[in-house]
C-alpha beads as a LAMMPS data file, in Angstrom:
LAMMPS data file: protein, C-alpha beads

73 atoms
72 bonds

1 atom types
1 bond types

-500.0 500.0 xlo xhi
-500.0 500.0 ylo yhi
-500.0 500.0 zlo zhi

Masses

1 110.0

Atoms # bond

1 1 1 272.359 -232.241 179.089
2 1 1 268.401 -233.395 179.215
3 1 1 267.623 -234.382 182.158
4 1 1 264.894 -234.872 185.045
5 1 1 265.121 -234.206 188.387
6 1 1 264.240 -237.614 189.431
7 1 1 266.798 -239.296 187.322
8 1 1 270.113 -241.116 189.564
9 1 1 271.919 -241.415 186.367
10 1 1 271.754 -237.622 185.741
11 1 1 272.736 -236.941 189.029
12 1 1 275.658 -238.673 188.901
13 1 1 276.877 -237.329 185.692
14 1 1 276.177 -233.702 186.619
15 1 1 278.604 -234.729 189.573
16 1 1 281.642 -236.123 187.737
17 1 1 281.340 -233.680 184.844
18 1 1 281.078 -230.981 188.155
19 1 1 284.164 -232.353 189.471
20 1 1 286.007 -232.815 186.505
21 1 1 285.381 -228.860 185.213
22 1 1 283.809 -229.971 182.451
23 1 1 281.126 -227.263 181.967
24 1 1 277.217 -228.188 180.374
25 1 1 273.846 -226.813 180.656
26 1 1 270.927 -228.745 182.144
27 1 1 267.829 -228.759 180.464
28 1 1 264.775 -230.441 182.657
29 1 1 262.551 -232.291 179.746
30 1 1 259.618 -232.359 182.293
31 1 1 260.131 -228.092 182.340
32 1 1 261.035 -227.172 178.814
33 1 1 258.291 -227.318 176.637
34 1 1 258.939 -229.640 173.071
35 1 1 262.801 -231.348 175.103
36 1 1 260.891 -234.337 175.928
37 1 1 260.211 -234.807 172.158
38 1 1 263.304 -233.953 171.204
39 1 1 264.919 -236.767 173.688
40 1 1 262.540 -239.115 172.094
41 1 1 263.127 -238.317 168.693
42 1 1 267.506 -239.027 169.058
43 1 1 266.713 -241.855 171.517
44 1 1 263.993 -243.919 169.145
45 1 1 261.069 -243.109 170.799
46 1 1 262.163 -243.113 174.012
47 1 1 262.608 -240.326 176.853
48 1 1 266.135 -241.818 177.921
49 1 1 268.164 -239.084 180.180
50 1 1 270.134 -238.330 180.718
51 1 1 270.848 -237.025 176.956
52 1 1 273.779 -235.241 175.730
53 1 1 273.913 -232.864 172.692
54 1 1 277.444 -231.888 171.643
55 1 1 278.701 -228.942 169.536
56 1 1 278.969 -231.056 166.241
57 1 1 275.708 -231.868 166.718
58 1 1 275.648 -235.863 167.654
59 1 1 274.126 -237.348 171.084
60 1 1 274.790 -239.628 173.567
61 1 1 272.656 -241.289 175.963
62 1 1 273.682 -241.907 179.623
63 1 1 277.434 -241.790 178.536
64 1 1 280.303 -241.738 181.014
65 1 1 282.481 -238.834 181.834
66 1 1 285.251 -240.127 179.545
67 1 1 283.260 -240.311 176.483
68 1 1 282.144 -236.952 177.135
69 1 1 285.501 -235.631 177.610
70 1 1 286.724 -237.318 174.509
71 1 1 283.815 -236.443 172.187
72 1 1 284.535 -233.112 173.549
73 1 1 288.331 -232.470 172.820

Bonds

1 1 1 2
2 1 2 3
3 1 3 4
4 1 4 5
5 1 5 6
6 1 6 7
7 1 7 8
8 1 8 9
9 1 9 10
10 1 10 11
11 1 11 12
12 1 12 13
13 1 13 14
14 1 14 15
15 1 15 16
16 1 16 17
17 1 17 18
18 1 18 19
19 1 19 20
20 1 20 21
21 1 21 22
22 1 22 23
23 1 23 24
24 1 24 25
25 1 25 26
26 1 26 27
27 1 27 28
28 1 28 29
29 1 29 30
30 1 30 31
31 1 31 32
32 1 32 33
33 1 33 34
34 1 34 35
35 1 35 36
36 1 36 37
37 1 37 38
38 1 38 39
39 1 39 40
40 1 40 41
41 1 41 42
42 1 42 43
43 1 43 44
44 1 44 45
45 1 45 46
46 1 46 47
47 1 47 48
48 1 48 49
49 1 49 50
50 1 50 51
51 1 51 52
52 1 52 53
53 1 53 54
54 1 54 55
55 1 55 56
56 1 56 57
57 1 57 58
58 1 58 59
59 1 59 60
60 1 60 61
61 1 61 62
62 1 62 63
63 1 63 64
64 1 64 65
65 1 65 66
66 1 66 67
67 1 67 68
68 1 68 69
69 1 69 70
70 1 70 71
71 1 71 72
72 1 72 73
């Protein structure tokens, strides 16, 4: 997950995907050199987190815990 650590909507979906088991790694764009362009680049030009990367490979942008749960299984 790209996030920041300013962002609400990250917050709360580190929290349900916390309580729900459902395990990720968080990747601050404002920290990680090149993430920030890499956010803008799936998100057309724009630096919207917080922004998912799944195994296969496709994104989602501030998606709810069920889609991530069902783009997961």
């Amino acid at each position: 997950m790209f996030s920041t650590s300013w962002c609400g909507y990250c917050r709360n979906l580190k929290g349900q995907l916390d309580r729900a088991g459902v395990p990720y790694t968080e990747v601050n764009i404002e920290e990680v050199e090149g993430t920030a362009e890499l956010v803008a680049r799936v998100n057309g030009g724009n630096q919207t987190v917080p922004t998912l990367i799944f195994p296969d490979g496709s994104t989602a942008t501030n998606p709810s815990l069920a889609e991530v749960q069902r783009r997961l299984a």
